[in-house]
C-alpha positions as CSV (number, residue, x, y, z in Angstrom):
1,X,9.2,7.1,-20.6
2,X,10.5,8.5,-17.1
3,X,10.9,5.9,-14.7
4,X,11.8,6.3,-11.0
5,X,12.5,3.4,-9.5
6,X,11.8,3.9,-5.6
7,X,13.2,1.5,-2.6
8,X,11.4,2.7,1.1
9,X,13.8,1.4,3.9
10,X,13.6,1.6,7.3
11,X,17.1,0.5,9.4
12,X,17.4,-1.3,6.3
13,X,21.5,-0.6,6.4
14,X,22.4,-4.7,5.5
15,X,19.5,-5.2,3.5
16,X,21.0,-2.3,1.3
17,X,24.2,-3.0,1.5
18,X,23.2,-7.0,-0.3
19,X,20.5,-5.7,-2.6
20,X,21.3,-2.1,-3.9
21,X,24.1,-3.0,-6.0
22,X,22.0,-5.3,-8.3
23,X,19.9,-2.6,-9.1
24,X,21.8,0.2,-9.7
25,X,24.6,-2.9,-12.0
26,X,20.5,-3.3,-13.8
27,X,18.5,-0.1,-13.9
28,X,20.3,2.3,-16.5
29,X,17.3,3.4,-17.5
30,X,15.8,4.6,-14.7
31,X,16.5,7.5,-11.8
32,X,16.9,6.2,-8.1
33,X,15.5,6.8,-5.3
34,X,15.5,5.4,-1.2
35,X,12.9,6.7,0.5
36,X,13.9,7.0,4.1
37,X,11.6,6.3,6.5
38,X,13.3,7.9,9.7
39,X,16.1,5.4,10.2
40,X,18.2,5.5,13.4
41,X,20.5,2.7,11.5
42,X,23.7,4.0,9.1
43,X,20.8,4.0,6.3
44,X,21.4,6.7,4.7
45,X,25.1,7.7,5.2
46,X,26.2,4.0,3.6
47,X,23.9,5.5,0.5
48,X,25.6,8.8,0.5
49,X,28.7,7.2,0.7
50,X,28.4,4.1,-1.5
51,X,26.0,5.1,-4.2
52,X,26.3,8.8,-4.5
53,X,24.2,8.6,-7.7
54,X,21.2,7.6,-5.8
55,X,18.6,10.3,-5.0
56,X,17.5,10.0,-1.0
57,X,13.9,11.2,0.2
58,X,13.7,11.5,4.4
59,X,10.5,11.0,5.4
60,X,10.1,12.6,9.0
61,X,8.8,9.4,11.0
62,X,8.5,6.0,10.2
63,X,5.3,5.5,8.3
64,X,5.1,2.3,6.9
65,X,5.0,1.2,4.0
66,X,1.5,3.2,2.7
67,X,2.1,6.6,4.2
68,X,5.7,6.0,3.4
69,X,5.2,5.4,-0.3
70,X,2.9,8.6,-0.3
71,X,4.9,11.0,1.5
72,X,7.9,10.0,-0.7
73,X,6.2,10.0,-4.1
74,X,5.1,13.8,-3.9
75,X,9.2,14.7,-4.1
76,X,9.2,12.4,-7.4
77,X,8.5,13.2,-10.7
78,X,8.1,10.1,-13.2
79,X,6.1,8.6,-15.7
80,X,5.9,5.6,-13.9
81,X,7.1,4.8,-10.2
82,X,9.0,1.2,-9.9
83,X,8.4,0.8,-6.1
84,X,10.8,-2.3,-4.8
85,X,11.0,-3.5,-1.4
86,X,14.6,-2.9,-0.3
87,X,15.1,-6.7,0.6
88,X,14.7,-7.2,-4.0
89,X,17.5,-8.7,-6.3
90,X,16.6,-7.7,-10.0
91,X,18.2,-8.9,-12.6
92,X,19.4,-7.8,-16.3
93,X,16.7,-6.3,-18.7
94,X,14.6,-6.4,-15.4
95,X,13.3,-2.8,-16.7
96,X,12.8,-3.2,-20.4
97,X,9.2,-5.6,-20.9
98,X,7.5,-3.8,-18.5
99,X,8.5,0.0,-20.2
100,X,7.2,-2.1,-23.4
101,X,3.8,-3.4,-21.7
102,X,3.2,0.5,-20.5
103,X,4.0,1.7,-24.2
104,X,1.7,-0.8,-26.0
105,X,-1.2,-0.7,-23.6
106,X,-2.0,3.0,-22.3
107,X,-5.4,1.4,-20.3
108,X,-2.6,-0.4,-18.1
109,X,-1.8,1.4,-15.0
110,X,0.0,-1.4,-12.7
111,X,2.5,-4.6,-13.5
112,X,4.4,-6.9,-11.6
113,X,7.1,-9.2,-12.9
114,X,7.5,-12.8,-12.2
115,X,8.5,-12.7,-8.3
116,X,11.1,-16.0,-7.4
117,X,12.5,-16.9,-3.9
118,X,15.6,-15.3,-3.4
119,X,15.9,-18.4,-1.2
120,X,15.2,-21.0,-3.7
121,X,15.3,-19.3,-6.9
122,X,13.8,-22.3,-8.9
123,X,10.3,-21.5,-6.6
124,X,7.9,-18.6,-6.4
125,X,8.1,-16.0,-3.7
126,X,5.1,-15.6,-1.2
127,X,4.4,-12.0,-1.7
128,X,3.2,-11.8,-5.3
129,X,4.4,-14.9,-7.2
130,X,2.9,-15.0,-10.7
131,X,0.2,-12.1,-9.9
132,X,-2.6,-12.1,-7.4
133,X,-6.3,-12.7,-7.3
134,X,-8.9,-12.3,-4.5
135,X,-12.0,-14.5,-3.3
136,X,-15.4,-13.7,-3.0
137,X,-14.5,-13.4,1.1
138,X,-11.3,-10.8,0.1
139,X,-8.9,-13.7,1.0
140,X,-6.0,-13.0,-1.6
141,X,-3.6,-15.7,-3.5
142,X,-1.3,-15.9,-6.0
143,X,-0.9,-17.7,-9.5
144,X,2.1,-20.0,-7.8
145,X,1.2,-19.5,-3.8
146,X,-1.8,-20.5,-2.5
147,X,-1.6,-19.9,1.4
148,X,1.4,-21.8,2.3
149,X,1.5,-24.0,-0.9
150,X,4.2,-22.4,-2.9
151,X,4.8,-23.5,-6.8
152,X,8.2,-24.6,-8.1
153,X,8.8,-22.3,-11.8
154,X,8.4,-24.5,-14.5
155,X,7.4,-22.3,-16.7
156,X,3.7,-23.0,-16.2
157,X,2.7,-18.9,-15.9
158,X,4.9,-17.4,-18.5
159,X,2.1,-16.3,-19.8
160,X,1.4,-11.9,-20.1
161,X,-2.4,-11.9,-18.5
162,X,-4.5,-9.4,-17.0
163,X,-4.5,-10.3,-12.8
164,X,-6.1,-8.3,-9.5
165,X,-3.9,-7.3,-8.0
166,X,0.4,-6.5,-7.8
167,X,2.8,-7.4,-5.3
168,X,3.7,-4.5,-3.2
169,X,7.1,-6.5,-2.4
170,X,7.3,-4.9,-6.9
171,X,5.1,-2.7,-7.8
172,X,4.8,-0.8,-11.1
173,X,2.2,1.9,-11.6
174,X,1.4,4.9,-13.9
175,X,2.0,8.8,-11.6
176,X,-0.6,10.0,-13.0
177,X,-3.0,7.2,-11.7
178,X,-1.4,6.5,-8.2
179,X,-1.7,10.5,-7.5
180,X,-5.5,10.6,-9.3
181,X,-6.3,8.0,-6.8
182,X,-4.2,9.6,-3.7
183,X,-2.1,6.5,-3.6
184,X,-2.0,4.3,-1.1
185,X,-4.0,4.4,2.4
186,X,-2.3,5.5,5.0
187,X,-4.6,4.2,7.9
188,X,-3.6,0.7,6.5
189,X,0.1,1.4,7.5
190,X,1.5,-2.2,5.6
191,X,-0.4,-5.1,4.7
192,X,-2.9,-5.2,1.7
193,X,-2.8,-1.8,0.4
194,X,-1.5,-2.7,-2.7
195,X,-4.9,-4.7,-3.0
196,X,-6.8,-2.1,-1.9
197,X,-5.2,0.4,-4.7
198,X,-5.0,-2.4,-7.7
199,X,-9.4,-2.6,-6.4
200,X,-9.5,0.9,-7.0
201,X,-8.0,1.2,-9.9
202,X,-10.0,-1.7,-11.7
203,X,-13.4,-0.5,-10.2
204,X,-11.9,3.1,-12.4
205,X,-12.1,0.8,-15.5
206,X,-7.9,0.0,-15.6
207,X,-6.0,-2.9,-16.3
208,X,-3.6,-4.8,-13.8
209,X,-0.9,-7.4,-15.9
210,X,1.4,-9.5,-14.8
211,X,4.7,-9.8,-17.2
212,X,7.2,-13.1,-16.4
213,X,9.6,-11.6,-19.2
214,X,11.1,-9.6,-16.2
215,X,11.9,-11.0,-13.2
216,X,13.1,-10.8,-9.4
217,X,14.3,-12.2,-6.7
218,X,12.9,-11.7,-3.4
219,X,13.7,-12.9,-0.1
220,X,10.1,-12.0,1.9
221,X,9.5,-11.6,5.8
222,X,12.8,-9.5,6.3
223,X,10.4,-6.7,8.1
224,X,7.8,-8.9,9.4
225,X,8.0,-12.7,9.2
226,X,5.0,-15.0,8.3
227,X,3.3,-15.9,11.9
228,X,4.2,-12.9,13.4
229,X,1.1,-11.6,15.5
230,X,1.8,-8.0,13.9
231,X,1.7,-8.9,10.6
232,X,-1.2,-11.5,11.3
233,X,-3.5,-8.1,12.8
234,X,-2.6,-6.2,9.9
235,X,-3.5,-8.7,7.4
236,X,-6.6,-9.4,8.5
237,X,-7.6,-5.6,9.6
238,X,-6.8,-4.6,6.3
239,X,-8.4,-7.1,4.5
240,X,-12.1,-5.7,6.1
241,X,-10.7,-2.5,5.6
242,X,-10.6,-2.8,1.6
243,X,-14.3,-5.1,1.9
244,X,-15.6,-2.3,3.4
245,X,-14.4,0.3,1.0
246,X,-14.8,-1.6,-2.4
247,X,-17.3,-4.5,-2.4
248,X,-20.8,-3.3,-3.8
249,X,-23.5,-2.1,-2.1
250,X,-25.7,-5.4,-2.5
251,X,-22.6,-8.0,-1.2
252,X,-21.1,-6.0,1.5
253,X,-23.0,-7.0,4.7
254,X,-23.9,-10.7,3.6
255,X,-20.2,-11.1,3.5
256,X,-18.9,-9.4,6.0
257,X,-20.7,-11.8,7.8
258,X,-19.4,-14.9,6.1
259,X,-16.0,-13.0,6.8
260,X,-16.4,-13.5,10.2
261,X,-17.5,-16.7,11.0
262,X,-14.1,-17.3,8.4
263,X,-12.3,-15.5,10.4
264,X,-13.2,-17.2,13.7
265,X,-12.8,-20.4,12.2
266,X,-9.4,-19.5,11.3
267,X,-8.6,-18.1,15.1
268,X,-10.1,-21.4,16.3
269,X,-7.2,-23.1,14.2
270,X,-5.1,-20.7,15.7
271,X,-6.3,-22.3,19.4
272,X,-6.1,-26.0,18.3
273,X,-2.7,-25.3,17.4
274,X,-1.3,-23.5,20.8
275,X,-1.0,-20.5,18.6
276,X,-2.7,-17.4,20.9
277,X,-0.8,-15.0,20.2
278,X,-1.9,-15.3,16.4
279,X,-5.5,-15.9,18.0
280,X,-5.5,-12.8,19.7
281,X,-4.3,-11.2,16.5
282,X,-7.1,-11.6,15.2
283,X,-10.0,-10.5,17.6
284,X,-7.4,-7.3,17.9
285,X,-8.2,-6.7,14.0
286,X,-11.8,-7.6,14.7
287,X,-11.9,-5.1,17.5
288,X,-10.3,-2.1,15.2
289,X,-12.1,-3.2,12.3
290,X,-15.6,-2.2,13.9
291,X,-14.2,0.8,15.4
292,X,-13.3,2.2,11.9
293,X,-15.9,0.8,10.3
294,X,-18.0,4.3,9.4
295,X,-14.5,5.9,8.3
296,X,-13.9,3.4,5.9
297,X,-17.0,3.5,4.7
298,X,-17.2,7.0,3.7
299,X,-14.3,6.0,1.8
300,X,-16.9,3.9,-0.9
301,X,-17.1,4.8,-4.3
302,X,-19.8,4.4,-6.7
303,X,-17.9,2.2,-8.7
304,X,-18.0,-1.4,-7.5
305,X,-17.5,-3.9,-9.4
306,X,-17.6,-7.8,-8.7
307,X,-16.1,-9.5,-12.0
308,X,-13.2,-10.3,-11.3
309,X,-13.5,-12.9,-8.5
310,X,-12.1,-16.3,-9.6
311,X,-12.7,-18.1,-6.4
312,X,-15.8,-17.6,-4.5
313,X,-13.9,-19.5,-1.8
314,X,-10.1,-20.3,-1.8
315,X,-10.1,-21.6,2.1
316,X,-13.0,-24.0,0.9
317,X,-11.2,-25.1,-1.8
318,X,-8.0,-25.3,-0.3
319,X,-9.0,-26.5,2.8
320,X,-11.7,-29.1,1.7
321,X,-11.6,-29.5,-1.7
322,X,-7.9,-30.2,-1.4
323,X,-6.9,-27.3,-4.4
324,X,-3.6,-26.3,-3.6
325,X,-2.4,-24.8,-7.1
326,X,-4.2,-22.5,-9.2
327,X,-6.6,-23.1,-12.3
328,X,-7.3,-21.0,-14.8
């Protein structure tokens, strides 16, 4: 099996310079790529330098990370892409058990390893954890990280198990499916579209696992840090972006309108706590939301499926039932 691991970086220059040698020390097995997203930093001439071995794609702007991803991947041929956000230590054997979970289960198309703080490497990361599950409402969360409640690893998901959706921060898909399903979207830019894609790819009858026999580090934030107003838009644009595009026909309008009364509960917080700018975040996302509403929705498929919802609301029971860890 071909496998292309693939790092998108964008003025990235230190962030390589700490994390690249842990992957090319632990991916033999695999070709290398960084995906340059129009860098104005010493990006790409440290990589030329450094790690001649590496392959480099320059992307002509800076995309994000959706666009990014897609521009790149139609230079790479693979059986499966290992995408890795360039701020990722992995470790030894990180490659092998997921080859092996690809080999033994051809209905799998994405798998993320066990994701740890490169912080605090006895906790789970934010972005990902233990694999990650959606509410009724689209609000995602993590086996480990629920909101801002974050697990210590105690072995309590080292369990291989079928999960929504994959961490973008490492991210492990089939070619064949990510180009069948054109990838990423690009009008999400970052935030979510990993969701969006893993949605798509169940609602095409796939599986999504989660496999803690590999594992990596992560340090999160190192683009866009939790609370910033940019991230906080994208998040919740692109979260009724993918509503839009995937719920079925029956659910979609009753909640989209619990979504925003949610929603304006959570910008009310926002108020109570002096935070505007995140506030205004989210009426921004609002505000974009309804002006792409009908382009989204041509996006819509008939294949919706609703199965696969564990919670029918995490902020209720986070919030007022007082769950703060996940339940099988």
């Amino acid at each position: 099996m071909k496998i292309a691991v693939v790092i998108l970086n964008w003025n990235g220059v230190a962030l390589l310079q700490q994390f690249l040698p842990s992957v090319v020390q632990y991916s033999q097995e695999a070709t290398l790529y960084v995906a340059d997203n129009a860098s104005t930093d010493e990006s790409i001439t440290f990589v030329q330098k450094n790690f001649p071995s590496i392959k480099i794609i320059q992307n002509k702007d800076n995309y994000g990370f959706a666009q990014g991803y897609n521009e790149a991947l139609q230079h790479i041929e693979a059986d499966v892409y290992a995408l890795i956000n360039s701020d990722i230590e992995v470790t030894e054997n990180w490659l092998k058990p997921i080859i092996n979970t690809f080999e033994k289960e051809p209905n799998t198309a994405v798998v993320q390893p066990k994701i740890l703080d490169y912080k605090n490497k006895q906790y789970f990361e934010y972005a990902g954890a233990a694999g990650g599950y959606i509410d009724k409402y689209g609000y995602p969360y993590c086996r480990g990280r629920i909101f801002e409640t974050i697990e210590k690893d105690n072995g309590q998901y080292n369990d291989e198990k079928e999960i929504f959706w994959a961490s973008g921060a490492c991210f492990f898909i089939r070619s064949k499916v990510y180009h069948e399903l054109k990838g990423f979207d690009d009008d999400f830019f970052a935030h979510q579209e990993e969701i969006d894609l893993c949605w798509r790819i169940i609602n095409k009858g796939f599986t999504i696992k989660y496999n803690p026999k590999s594992a990596v580090y992560h340090v999160g934030g190192a683009t866009l840090e939790l609370g910033n107003p940019k991230k906080t838009y994208l998040n919740f644009r692109n979260s009724l972006f993918m509503l839009v595009k995937n719920l079925p026909t029956s659910s979609l309008l009753p909640i989209l309108f619990s979504r925003m009364i949610l929603d304006g509960i959570a910008g009310l917080k926002f108020i109570s706590q002096g935070k505007w700018k995140l506030f205004l975040a989210i009426l921004h996302a609002h505000f974009s939301f309804y002006g792409s509403f009908i382009r989204n929705y041509k996006k819509r498929t008939n294949s919706q499926h609703t199965n696969y919802f564990k919670a029918k609301s995490i902020v209720y029971n986070y919030y007022v039932n007082h769950g703060k860890i996940f339940v099988n």
